[in-house]
C-alpha beads as a LAMMPS data file, in Angstrom:
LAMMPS data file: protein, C-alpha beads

395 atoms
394 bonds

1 atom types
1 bond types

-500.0 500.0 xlo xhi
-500.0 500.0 ylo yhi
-500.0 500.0 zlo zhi

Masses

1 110.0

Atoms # bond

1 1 1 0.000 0.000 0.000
2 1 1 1.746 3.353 -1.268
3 1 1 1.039 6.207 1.051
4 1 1 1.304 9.904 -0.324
5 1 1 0.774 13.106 1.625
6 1 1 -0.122 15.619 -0.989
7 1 1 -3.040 17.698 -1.746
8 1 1 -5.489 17.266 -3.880
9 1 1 -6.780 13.646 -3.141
10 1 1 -10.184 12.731 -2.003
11 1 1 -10.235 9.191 -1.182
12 1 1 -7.726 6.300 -2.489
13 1 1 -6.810 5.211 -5.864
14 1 1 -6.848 1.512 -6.896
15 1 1 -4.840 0.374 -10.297
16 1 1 -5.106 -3.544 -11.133
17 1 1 -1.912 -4.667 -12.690
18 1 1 -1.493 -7.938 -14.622
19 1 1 0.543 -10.893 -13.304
20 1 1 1.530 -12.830 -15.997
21 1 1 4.509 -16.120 -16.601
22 1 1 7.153 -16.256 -18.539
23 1 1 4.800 -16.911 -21.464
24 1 1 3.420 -13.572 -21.215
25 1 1 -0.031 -15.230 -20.389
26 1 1 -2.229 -13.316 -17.541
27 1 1 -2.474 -15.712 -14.509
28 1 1 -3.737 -13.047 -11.990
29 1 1 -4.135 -9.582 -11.332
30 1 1 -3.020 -7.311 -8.454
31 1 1 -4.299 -4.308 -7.060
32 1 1 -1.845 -1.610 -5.972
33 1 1 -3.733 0.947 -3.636
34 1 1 -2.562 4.272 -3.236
35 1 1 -3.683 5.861 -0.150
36 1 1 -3.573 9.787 1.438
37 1 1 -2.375 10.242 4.518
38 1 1 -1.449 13.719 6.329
39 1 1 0.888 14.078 9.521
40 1 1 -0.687 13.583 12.298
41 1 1 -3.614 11.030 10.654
42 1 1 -4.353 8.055 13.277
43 1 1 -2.739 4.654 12.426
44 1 1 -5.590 3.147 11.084
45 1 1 -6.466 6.205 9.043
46 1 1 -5.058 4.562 5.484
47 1 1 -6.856 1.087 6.577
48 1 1 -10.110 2.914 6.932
49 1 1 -9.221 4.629 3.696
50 1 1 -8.837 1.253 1.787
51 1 1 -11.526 -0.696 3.450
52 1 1 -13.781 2.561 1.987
53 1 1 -12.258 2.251 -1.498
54 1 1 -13.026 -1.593 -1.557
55 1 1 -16.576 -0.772 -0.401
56 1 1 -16.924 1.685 -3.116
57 1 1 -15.756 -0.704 -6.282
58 1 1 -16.615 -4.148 -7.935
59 1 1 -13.491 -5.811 -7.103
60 1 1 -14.534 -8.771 -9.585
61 1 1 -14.825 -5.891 -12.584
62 1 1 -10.686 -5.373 -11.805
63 1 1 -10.023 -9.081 -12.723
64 1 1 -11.775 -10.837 -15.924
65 1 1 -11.978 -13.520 -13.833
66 1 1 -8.269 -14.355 -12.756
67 1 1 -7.410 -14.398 -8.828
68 1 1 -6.896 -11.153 -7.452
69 1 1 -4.340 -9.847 -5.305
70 1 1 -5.681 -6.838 -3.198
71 1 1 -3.751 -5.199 -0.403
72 1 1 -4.619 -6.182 2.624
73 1 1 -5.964 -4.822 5.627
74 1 1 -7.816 -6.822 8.884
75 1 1 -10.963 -6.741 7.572
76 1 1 -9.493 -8.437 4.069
77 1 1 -7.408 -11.129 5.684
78 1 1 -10.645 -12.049 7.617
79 1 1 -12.554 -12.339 4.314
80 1 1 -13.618 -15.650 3.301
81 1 1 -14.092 -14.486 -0.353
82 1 1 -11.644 -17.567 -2.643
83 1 1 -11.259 -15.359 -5.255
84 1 1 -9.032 -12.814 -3.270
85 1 1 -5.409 -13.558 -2.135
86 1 1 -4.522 -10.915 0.871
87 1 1 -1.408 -9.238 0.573
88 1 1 0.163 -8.666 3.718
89 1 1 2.670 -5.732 3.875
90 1 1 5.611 -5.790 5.887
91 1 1 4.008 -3.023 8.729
92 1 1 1.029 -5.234 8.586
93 1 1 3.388 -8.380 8.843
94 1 1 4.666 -7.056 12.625
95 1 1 1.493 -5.990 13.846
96 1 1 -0.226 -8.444 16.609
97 1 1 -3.001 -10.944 15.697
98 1 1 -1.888 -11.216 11.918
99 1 1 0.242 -14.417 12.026
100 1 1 -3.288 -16.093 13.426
101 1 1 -5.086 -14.359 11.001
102 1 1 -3.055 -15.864 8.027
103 1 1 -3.521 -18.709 9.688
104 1 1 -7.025 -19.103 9.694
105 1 1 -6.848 -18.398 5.658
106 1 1 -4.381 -21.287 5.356
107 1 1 -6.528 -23.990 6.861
108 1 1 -9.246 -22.927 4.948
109 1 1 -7.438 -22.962 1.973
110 1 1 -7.291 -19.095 0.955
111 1 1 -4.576 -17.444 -0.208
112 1 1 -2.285 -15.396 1.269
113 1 1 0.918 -13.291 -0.026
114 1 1 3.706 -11.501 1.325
115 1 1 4.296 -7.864 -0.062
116 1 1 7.741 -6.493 -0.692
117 1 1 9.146 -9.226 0.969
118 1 1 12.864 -8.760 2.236
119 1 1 13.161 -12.113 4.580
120 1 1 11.891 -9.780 7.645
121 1 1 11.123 -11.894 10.780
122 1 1 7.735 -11.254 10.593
123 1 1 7.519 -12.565 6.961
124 1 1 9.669 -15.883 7.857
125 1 1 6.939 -16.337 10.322
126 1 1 3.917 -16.389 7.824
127 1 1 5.641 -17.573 4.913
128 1 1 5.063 -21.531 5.162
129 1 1 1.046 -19.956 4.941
130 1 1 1.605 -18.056 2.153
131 1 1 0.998 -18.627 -1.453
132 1 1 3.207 -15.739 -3.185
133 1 1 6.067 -13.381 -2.397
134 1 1 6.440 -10.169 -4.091
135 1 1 9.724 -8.438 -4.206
136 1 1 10.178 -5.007 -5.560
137 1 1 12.734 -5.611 -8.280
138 1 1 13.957 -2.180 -8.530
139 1 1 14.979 -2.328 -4.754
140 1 1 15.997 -5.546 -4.172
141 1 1 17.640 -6.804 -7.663
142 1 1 20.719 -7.930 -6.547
143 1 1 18.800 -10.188 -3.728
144 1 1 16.014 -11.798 -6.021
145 1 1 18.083 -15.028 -6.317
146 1 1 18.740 -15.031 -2.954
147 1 1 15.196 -13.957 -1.590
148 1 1 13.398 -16.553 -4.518
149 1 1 15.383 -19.139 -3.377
150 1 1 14.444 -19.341 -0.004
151 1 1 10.368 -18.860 -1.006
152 1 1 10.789 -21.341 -3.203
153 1 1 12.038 -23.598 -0.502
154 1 1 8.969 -22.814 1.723
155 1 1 6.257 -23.964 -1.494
156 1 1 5.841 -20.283 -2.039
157 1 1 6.099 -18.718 -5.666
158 1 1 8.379 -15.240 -6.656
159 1 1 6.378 -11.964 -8.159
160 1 1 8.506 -9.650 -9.451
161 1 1 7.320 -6.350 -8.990
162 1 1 8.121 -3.008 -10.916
163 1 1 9.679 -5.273 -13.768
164 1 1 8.782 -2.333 -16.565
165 1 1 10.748 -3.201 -19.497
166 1 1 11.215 -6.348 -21.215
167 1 1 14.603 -5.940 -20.894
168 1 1 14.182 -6.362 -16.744
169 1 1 11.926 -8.828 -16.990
170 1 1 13.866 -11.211 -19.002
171 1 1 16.442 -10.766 -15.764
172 1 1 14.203 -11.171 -13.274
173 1 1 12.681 -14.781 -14.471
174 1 1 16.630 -15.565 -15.048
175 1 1 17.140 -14.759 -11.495
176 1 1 14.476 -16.788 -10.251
177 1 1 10.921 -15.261 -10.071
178 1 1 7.886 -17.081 -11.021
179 1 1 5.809 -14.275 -12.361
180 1 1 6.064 -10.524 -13.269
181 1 1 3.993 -8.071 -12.196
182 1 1 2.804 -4.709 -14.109
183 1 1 2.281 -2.947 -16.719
184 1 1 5.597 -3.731 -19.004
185 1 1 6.481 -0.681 -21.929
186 1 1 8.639 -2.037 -25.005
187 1 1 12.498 -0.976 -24.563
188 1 1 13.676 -2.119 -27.500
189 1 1 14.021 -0.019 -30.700
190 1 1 10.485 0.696 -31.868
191 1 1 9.406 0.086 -35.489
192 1 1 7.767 1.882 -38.565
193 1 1 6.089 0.678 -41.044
194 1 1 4.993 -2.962 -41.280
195 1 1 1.138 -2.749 -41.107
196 1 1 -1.183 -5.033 -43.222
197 1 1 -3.690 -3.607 -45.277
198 1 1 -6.228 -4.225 -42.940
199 1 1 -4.638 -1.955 -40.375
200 1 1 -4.358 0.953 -42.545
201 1 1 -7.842 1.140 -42.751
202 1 1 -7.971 0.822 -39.387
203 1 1 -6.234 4.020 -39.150
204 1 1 -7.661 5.709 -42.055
205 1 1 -10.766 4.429 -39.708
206 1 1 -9.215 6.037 -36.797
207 1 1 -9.152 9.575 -38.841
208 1 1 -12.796 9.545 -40.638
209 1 1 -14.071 8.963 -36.817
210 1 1 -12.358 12.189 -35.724
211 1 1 -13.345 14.118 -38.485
212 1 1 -16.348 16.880 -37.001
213 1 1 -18.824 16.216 -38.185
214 1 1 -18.245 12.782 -39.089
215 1 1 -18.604 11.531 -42.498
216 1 1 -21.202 8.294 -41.954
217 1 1 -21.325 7.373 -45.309
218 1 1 -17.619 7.368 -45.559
219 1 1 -17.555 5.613 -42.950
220 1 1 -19.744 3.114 -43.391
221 1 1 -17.886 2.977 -47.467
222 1 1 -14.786 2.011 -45.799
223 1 1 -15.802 -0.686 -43.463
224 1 1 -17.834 -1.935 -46.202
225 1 1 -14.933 -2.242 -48.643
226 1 1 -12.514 -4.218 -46.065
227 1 1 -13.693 -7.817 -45.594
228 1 1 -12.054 -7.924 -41.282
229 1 1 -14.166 -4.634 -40.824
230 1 1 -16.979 -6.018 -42.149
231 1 1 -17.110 -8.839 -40.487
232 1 1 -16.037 -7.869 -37.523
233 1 1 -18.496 -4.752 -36.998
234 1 1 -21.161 -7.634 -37.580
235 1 1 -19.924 -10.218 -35.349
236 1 1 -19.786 -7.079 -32.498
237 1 1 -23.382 -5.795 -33.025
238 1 1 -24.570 -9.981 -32.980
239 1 1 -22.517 -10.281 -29.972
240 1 1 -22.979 -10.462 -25.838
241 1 1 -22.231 -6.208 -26.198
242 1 1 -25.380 -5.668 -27.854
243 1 1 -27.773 -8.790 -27.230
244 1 1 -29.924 -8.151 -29.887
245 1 1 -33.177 -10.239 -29.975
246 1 1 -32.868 -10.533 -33.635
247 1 1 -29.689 -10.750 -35.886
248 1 1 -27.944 -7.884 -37.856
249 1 1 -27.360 -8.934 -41.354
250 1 1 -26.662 -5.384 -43.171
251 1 1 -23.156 -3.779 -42.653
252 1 1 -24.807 -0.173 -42.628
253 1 1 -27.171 -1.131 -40.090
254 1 1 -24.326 -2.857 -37.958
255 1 1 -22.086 0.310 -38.619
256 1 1 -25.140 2.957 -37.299
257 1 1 -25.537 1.029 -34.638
258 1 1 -22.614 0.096 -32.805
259 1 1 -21.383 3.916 -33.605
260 1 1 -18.240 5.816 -33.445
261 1 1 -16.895 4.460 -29.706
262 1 1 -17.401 1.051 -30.074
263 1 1 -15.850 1.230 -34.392
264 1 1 -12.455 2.934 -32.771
265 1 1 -12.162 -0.139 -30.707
266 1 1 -12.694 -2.563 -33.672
267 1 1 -10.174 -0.401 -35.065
268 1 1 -8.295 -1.128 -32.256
269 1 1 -8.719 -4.486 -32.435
270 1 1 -6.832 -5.196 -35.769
271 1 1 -3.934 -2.884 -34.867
272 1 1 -2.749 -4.792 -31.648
273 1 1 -2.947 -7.786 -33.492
274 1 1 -5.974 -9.136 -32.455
275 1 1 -5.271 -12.339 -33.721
276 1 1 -2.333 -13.268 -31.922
277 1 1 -3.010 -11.302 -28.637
278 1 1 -5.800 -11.815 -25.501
279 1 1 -8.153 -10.574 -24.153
280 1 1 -6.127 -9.212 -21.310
281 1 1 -3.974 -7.566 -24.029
282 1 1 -6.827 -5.767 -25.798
283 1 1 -8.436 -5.090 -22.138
284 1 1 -5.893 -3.311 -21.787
285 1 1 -5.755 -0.687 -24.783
286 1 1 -9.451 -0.395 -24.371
287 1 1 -9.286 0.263 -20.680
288 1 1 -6.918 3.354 -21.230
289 1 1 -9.416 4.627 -24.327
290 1 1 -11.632 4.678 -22.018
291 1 1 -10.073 5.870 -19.059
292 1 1 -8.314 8.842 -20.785
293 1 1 -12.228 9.466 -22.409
294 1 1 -13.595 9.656 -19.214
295 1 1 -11.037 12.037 -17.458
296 1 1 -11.114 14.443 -20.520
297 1 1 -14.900 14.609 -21.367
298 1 1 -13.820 14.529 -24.767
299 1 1 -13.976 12.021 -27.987
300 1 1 -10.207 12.540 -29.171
301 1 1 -9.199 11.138 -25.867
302 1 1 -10.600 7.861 -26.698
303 1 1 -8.844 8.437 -29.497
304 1 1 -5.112 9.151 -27.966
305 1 1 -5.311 6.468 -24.954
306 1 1 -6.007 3.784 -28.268
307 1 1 -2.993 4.937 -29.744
308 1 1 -0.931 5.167 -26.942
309 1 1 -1.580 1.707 -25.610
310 1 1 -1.443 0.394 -29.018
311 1 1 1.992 1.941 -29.733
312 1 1 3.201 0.591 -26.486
313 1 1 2.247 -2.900 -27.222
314 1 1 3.820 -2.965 -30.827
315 1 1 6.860 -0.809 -29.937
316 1 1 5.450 1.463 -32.701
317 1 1 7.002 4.875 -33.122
318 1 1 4.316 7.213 -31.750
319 1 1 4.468 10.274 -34.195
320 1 1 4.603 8.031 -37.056
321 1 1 1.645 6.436 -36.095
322 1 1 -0.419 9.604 -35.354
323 1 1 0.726 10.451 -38.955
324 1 1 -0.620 7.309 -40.841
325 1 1 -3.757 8.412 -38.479
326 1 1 -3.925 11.436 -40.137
327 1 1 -4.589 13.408 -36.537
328 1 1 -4.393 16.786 -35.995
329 1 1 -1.643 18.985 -34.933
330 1 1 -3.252 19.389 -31.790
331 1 1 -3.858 15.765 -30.795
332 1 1 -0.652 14.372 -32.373
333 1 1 0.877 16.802 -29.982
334 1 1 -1.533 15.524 -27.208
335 1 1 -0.094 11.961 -28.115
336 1 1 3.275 12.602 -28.460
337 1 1 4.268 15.369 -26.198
338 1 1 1.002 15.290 -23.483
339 1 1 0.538 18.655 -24.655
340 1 1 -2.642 20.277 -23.715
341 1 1 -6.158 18.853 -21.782
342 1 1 -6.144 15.825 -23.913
343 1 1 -2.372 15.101 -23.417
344 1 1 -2.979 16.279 -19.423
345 1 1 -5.526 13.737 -19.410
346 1 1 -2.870 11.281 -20.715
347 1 1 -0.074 11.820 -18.860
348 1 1 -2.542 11.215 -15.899
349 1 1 -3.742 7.732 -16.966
350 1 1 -0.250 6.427 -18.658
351 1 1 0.908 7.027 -14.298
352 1 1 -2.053 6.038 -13.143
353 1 1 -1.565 2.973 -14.830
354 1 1 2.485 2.543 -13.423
355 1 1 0.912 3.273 -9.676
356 1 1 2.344 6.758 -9.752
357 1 1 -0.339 9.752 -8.528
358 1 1 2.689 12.376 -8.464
359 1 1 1.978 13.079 -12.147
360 1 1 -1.957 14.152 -11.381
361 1 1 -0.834 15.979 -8.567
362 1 1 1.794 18.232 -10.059
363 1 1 -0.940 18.758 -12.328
364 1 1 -3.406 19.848 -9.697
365 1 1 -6.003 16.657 -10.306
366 1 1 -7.405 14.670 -7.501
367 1 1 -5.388 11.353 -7.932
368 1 1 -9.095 9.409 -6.639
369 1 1 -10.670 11.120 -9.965
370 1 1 -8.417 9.611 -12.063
371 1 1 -8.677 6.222 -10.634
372 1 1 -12.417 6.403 -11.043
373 1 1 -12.212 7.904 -14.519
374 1 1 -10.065 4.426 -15.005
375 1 1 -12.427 1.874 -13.130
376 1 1 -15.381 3.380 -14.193
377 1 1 -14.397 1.724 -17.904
378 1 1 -12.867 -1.312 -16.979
379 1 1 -16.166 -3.526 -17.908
380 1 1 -17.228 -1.768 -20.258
381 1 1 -13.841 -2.295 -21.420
382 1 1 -13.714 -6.211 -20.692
383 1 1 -17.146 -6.636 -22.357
384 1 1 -15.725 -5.448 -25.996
385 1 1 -12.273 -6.686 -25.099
386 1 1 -14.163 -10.441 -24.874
387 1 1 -16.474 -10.164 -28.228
388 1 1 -13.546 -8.637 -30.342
389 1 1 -10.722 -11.172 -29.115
390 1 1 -10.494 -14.625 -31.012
391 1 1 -11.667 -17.678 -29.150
392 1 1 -9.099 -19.145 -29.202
393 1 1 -6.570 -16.006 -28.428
394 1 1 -8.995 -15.560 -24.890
395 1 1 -6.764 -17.209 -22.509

Bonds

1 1 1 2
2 1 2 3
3 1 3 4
4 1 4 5
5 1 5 6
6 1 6 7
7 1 7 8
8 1 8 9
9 1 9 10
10 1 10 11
11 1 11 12
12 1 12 13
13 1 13 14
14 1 14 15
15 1 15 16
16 1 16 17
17 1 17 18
18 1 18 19
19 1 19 20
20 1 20 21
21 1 21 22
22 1 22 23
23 1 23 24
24 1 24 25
25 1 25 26
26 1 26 27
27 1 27 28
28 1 28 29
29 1 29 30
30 1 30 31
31 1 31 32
32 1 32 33
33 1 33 34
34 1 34 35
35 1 35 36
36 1 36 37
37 1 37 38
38 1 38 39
39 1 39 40
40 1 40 41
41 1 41 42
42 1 42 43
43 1 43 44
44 1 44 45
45 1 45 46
46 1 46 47
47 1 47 48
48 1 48 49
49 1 49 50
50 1 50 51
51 1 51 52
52 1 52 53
53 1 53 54
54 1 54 55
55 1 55 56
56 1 56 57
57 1 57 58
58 1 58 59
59 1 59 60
60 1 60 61
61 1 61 62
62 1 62 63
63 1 63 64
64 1 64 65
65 1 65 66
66 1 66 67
67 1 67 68
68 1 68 69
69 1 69 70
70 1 70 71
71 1 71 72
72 1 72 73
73 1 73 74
74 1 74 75
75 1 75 76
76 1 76 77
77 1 77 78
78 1 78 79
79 1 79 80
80 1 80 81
81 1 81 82
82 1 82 83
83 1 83 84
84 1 84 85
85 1 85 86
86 1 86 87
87 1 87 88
88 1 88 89
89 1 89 90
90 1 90 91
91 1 91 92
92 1 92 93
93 1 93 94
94 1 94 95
95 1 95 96
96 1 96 97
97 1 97 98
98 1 98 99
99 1 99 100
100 1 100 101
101 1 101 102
102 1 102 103
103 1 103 104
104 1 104 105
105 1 105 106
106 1 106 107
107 1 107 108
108 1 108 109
109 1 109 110
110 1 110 111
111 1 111 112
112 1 112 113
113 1 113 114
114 1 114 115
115 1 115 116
116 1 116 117
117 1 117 118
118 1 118 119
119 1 119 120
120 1 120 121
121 1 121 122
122 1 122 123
123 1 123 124
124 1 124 125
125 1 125 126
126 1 126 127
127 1 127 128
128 1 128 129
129 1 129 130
130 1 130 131
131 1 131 132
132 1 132 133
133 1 133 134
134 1 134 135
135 1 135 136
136 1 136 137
137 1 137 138
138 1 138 139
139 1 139 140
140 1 140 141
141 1 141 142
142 1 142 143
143 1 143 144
144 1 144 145
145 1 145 146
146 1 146 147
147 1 147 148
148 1 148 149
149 1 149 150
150 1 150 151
151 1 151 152
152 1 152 153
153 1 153 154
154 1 154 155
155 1 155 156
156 1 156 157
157 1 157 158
158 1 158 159
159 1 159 160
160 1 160 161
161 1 161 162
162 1 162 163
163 1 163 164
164 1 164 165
165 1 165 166
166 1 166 167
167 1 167 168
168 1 168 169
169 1 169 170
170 1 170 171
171 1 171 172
172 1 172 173
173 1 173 174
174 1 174 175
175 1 175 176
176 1 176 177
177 1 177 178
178 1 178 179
179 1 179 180
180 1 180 181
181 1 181 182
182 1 182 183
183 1 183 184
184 1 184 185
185 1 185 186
186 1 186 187
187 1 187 188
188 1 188 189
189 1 189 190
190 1 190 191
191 1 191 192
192 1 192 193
193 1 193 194
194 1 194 195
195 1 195 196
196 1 196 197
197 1 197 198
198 1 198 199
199 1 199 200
200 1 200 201
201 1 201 202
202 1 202 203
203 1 203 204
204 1 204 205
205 1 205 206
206 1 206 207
207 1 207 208
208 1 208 209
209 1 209 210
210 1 210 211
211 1 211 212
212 1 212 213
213 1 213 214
214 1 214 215
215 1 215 216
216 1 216 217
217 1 217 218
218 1 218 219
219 1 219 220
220 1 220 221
221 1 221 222
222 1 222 223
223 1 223 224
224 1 224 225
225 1 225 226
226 1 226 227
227 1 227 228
228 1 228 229
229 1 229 230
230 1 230 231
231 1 231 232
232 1 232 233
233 1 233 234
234 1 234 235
235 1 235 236
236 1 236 237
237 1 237 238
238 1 238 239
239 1 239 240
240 1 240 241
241 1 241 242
242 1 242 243
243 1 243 244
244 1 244 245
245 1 245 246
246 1 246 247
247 1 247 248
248 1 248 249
249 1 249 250
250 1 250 251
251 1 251 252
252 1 252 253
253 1 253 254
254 1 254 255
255 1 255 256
256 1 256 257
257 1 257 258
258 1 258 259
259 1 259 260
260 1 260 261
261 1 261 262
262 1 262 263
263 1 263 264
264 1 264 265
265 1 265 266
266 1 266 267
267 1 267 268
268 1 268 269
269 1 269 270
270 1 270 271
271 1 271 272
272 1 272 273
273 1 273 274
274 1 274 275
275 1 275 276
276 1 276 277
277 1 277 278
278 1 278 279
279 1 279 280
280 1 280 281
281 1 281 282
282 1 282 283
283 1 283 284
284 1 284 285
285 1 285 286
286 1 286 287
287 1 287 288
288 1 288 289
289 1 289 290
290 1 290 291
291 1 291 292
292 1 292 293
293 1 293 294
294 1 294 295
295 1 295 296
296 1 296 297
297 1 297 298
298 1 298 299
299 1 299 300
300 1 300 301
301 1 301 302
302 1 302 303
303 1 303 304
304 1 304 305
305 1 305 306
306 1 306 307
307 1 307 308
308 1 308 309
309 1 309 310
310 1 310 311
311 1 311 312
312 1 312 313
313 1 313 314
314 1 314 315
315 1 315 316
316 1 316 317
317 1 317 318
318 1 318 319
319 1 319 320
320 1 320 321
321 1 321 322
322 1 322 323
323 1 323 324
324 1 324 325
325 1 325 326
326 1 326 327
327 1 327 328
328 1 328 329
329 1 329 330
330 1 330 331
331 1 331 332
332 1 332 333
333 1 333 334
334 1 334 335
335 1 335 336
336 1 336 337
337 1 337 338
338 1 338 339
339 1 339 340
340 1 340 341
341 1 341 342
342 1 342 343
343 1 343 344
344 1 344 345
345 1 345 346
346 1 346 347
347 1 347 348
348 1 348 349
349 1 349 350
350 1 350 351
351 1 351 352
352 1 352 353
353 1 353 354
354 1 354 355
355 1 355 356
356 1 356 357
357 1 357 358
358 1 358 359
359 1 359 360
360 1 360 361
361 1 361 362
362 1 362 363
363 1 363 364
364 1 364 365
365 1 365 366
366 1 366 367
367 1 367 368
368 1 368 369
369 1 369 370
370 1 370 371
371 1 371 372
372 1 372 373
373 1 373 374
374 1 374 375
375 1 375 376
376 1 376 377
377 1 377 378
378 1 378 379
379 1 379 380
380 1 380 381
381 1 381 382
382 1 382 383
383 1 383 384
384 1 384 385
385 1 385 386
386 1 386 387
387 1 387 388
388 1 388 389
389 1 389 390
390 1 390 391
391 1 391 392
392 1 392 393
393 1 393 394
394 1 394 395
């Protein structure tokens, strides 16, 4: 649990990050909590704090299904709910009454973990109970082998925390972790060029949608004319999104319908490779559209959190992408540079995202806004993220 002590905030901010194995597949998700507290709060004040926060959101809506690891306070380690693994930080660790606690989740077979775990006393004591370990690779690097070594030893498997390039997360599965934990940004030289066909419509999709007013039958021309649109647009009207009593047959009529949000992420769709990636993957693009929609009340945000996610995932050269978009000056400069309300908004999300409020506060937004900008969208998110995905690309 991250504690800051800044103004603005007005309650705490929950991110979900993806765990995921050396495969790259999503086996969990984990909640990072960030949490206001002010000199002179009582001790309990950030429990209270989280406990609220928990109250006030769908925990299940932060994990498509996959076990969730949420940090913990009393109330969650006394929570008989099988879906939640409690993890226990290091103050929480010392504090009296916790080592039972853990052990009541053991015998009934829930799951516990130990955050940021260094090889305190306190976490020696509760680690034969505990399922997972997380250790903060950026602060403990040269101990992972050491520290994995000895959870292993105890049945307990290694989460690598804060592994953020692919770069550090190729060492920190060499040096003994199980899984990695957050959001991980492409270090290695990004690309131009390379799209399909189909993806260039996508874009050229991408700039008829921004256009004001927008062109429908251009629009409609274009997804017409390029056989993945088509079908694609049909099979998301006909899908669980919609739940139509009756089937849509007629492109137009599936393009009118499912409207300009919903066609920027089928765009989205094709340009993070729908085909070979999961539902986790596009989850997450469509979760920043959204978010960065949300926190700037305006359409072209949808339009730069796409993009940005999307150039992330491909290691795509941002300002050549807004280019084959065809976006304006104003928004390319939004994407690239965070330039402006829409690039504010942004900036905001991209830390949100990392489990960094410092950004939104040097920028005078409540840090709780932003998270709710970014949960508010997360099933809305999952929902399109499941009908646009491939079958068999869902796990």
């Amino acid at each position: 649990m991250t504690e800051q002590s800044a103004a603005p905030w007005s309650g705490a901010a929950l991110v979900n990050q993806p765990v995921a194995d050396p495969s790259g597949r999503v086996t969990a998700y984990a909640v990072r909590a960030m949490v206001p507290t002010q000199h002179g709060d009582p001790e309990d004040a950030a429990e209270v704090s989280l406990d609220a926060a928990y109250d006030a959101t769908d925990l299940s809506s932060l994990s498509a299904g996959q076990p969730l690891l949420i940090d913990a306070t009393r109330r969650v380690l006394g929570s008989a709910n099988p879906d939640v693994v409690a993890r226990v930080s290091p103050a929480l660790a010392r504090e009296p009454g916790i080592e039972r606690l853990v052990a009541w989740r053991h015998a009934r077979g829930l799951q516990t973990a130990l955050d940021d775990f260094t090889a305190q006393d306190a976490q020696l004591a509760l680690l034969p109970m505990s399922r997972y370990v997380t250790v903060d690779v950026a602060r403990q690097a040269g101990r992972l082998v050491e520290l994995a070594g000895l959870a292993h030893d105890l049945g307990a498997a290694v989460i690598a925390d804060g592994a953020t390039t692919w770069s550090s997360v190729e060492r920190s599965f060499a040096a003994g972790a199980d899984l990695v934990q957050g959001r991980v940004v492409d270090d290695r030289e990004v690309e131009r060029g390379g799209l399909s066909a189909n993806e260039l419509h996508c874009l050229e999709l991408l700039s008829l949608l921004d256009e004001d007013p927008v062109d429908q039958n251009a629009v409609i021309g274009l997804v017409a004319a390029d056989p993945n649109l088509a079908v694609g647009v049909l099979h998301l009207v006909n899908s669980a999104v919609f739940a139509l009593p009756r089937a849509i047959d007629s492109v137009r009529q599936a393009v009118v319908m499912v409207g300009p949000r919903l066609l920027r992420a089928l765009a989205s769709s094709a340009l993070t490779q729908a085909g070979r990636s999961t539902v986790d993957d596009l989850w997450r693009v469509l979760s920043r559209a959204l978010a960065c929609w949300q926190l700037s009340d305006d359409d072209a945000g949808y339009t730069v959190g796409l993009l940005s996610a999307v150039a992330e995932q491909r290691g795509t050269d941002l300002r050549w992408l807004a280019q084959m978009a065809g976006l304006s000056q104003t928004t390319t400069a939004a994407l690239v540079d965070h330039a402006g309300p829409l690039g504010e908004a942004l900036a905001c999300i991209r830390a949100h995202e990392a489990g960094n409020p410092d950004v939104a506060l040097r920028l005078g937004v409540d840090p709780h806004v932003v998270s709710r900008a970014w949960l508010e969208g997360l099933p809305e998110a999952l929902a399109i993220a499941s009908a646009l995905a491939r079958p068999d690309a869902a796990g």
